[in-house]
Every structure is written in C-alpha cells, then in structure tokens.
C-alpha positions as CSV (number, residue, x, y, z in Angstrom):
1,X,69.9,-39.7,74.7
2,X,72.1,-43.1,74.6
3,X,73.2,-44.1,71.7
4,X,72.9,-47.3,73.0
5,X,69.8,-47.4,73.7
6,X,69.7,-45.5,69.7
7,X,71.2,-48.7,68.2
8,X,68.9,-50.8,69.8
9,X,65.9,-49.2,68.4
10,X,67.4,-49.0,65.2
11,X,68.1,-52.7,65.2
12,X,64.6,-53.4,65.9
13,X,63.9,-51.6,62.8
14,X,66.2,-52.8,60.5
15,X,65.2,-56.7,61.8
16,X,61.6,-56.5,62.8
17,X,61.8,-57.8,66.2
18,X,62.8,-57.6,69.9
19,X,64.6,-60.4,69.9
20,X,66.2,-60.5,65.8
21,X,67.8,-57.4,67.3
22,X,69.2,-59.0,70.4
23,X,70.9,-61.5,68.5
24,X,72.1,-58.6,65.7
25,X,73.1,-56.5,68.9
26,X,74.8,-59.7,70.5
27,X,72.5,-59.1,73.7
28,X,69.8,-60.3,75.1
29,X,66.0,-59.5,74.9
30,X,65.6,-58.3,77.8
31,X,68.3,-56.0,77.3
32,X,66.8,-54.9,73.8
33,X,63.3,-53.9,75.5
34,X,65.7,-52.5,78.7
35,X,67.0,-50.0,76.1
36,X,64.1,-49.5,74.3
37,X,62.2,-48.4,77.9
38,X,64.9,-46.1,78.7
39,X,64.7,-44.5,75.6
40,X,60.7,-44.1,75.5
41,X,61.2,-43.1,79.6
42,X,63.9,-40.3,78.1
43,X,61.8,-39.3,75.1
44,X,58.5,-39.6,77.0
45,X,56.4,-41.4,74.6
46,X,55.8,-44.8,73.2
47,X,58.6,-45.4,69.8
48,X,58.2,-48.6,68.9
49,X,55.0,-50.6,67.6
50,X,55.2,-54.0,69.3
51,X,53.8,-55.9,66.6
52,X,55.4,-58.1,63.9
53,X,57.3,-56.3,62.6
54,X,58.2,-54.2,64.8
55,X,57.8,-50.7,63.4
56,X,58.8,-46.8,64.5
57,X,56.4,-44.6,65.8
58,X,56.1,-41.3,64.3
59,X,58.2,-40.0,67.1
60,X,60.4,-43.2,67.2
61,X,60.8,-42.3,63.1
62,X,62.5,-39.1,64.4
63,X,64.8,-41.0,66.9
64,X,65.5,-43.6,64.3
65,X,66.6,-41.2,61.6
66,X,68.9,-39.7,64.3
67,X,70.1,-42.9,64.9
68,X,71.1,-43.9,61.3
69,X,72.9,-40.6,60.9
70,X,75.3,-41.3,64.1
71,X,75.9,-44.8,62.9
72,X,77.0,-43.1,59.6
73,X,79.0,-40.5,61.3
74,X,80.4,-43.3,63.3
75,X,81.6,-45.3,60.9
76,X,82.9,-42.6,59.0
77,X,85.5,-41.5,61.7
78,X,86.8,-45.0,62.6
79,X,87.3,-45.3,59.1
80,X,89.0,-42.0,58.6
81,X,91.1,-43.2,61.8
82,X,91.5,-46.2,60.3
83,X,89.7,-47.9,62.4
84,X,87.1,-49.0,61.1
85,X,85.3,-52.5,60.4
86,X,86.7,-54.8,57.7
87,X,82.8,-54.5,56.3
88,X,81.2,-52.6,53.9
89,X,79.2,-49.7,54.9
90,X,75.5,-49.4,53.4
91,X,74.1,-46.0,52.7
92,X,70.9,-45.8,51.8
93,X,70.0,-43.1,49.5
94,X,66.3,-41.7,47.7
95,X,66.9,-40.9,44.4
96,X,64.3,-39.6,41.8
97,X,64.5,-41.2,38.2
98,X,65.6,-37.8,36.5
99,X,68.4,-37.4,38.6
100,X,69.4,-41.1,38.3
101,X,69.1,-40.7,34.4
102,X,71.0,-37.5,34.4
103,X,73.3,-35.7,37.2
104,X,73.8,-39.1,39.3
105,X,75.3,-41.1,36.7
106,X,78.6,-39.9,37.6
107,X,78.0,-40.3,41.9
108,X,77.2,-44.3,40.6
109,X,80.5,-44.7,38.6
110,X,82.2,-43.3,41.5
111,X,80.7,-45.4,43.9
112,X,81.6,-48.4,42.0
113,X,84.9,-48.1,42.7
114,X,84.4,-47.9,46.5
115,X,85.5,-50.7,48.5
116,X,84.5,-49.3,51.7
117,X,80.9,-48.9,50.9
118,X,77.6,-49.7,48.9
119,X,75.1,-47.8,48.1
120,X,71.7,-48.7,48.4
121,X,68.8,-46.7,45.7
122,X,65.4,-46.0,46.6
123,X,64.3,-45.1,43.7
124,X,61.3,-42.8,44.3
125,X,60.0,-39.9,42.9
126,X,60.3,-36.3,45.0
127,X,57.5,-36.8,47.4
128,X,58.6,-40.7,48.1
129,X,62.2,-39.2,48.9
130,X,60.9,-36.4,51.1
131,X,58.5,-39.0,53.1
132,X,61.6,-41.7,53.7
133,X,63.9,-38.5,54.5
134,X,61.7,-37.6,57.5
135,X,61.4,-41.4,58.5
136,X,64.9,-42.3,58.6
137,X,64.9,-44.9,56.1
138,X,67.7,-43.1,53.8
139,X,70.4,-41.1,54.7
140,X,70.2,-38.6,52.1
141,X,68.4,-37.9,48.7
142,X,67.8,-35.6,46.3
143,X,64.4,-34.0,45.9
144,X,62.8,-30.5,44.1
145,X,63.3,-28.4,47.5
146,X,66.0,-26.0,47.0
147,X,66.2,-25.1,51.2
148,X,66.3,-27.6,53.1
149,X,64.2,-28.7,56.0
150,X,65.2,-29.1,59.7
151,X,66.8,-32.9,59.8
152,X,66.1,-32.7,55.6
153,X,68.7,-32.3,53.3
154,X,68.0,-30.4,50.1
155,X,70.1,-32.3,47.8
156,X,72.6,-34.7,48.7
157,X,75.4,-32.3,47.8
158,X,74.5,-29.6,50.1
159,X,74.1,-31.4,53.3
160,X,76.7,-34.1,53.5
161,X,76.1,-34.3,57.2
162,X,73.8,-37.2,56.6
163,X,76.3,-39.3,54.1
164,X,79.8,-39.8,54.0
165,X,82.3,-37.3,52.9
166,X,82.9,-38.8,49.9
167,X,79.4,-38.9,48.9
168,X,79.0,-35.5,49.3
169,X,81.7,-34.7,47.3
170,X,81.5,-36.7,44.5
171,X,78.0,-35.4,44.0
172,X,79.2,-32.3,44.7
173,X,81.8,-32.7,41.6
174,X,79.0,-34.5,39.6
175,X,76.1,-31.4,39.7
176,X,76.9,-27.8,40.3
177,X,74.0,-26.6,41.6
C-alpha cells in the first residue's frame, strides 16, 4: 500500500472530485486517477464511486479511514520533530451529547488552548459515532462499547492511536474510566 496513492484517495474524499484533488494534491488528474488505479489494482476492487461527488466504496471506506489515521500519525511526528507545518491540524472527532454535556467539557477547554490543532465535533449519538468510526470520517470518538472493535476505538482515551497524543491524554486526565 502507498501512501501516496492513500492521500490521493483521501483527497478525493475530502474534495469530491478527481480533479479538486489534483489541484489540493498539487498534481495533475491524471496522476490522481494513476494513483487511484494502483490502489484499486493493489487492493483488487473498485474504491472510489466516480460520480459527483466522488464518494468511498465500502472497501475504499476501509482504505480511507487507514488513510486519515497515517495523516494523523504523520503530522503528529513532524510536529513532535518539530517539523511540522505552520498549519493547524484538524481532527475530527464523534462525540455523543452526554459525553459533550458531561466528561468532555474538560478535553474542549483543553483544546482551546491548542495552537497546533482544532478539533472538529460530530455530534452524533452512539450508533452515528460507531457508523463514521468504521467509514473513516472521524478519527476517534466515544461510544457505549467498552472493547473495542478491530480499526474501532472504544473511547477516545483508550485508543489514542487514532488521535494525537495530547488528545488522548487530556481525555484520559478528563474521565477515568
């Protein structure tokens, strides 16, 4: 798997279109549907819905959500290395309305003092979060499963492979669980 070839179907994603993610990607078109060929070749089946917008397969879902969690893990060592863009990163989290109205309240105040990143709240209840878990569209979430799935954490605090560090543990510090 290239994570290449990963970017470019996540940009597809994120933009709608073939060529909305060339010009995000700074490549051509051509390149974009290059990529996404090679993935689909690699992964043997179709991942992309050519149609406007664009939008993930189930299969492409998987792939995208794998994706979005090496982007995060990306950006999160070049910025430990101090490296990193100038930017803001955005993590996008699921969060039901009792834990927003209760244990999250802290993980917000916290984040509000982050100049490295913003946080962006899907605000769904527990079957929501579970459903844009699997499909990639957050990175992590809280929901009422106490294990967690392959690829699914079971609240953010215990898998923080899917956020930032400082995610984790602020959420971490703001529930014991």
């Amino acid at each position: 798997m290239n994570f290449e070839h990963l970017k470019a179907l996540s940009a597809i994603v994120e933009t709608g279109s073939f060529d909305a993610a060339a010009t995000l990607l700074g490549i051509t078109p051509s390149a974009v549907s290059q990529r996404i060929k090679a993935l689909e070749t690699s992964a043997g089946q179709i991942l992309v819905r050519r149609s406007l917008p664009s939008s993930p397969t189930e299969a492409g879902a998987v792939l995208l959500r794998t994706a979005r969690q090496i982007q995060a893990l990306e950006a999160d060592a070049l910025q430990s290395l101090g490296q990193g863009p100038e930017g803001r990163a955005t993590v996008a989290l699921a969060v039901n309305a009792d834990s927003l109205a209760t244990w999250f309240i802290p993980v917000l105040h916290d984040a509000a003092t982050w100049s490295d990143a913003v946080l962006d709240l899907h605000i769904e209840d527990q079957d929501h979060s579970s459903r844009l878990l699997r499909q990639g569209d957050v990175l992590g979430g809280s929901h009422h499963r106490s294990k967690s799935r392959r690829g699914m954490p079971g609240r953010v605090a215990r898998r923080n492979a899917l956020c930032p560090g400082r995610l984790a543990r602020t959420a971490a510090t703001a529930r014991s669980f």
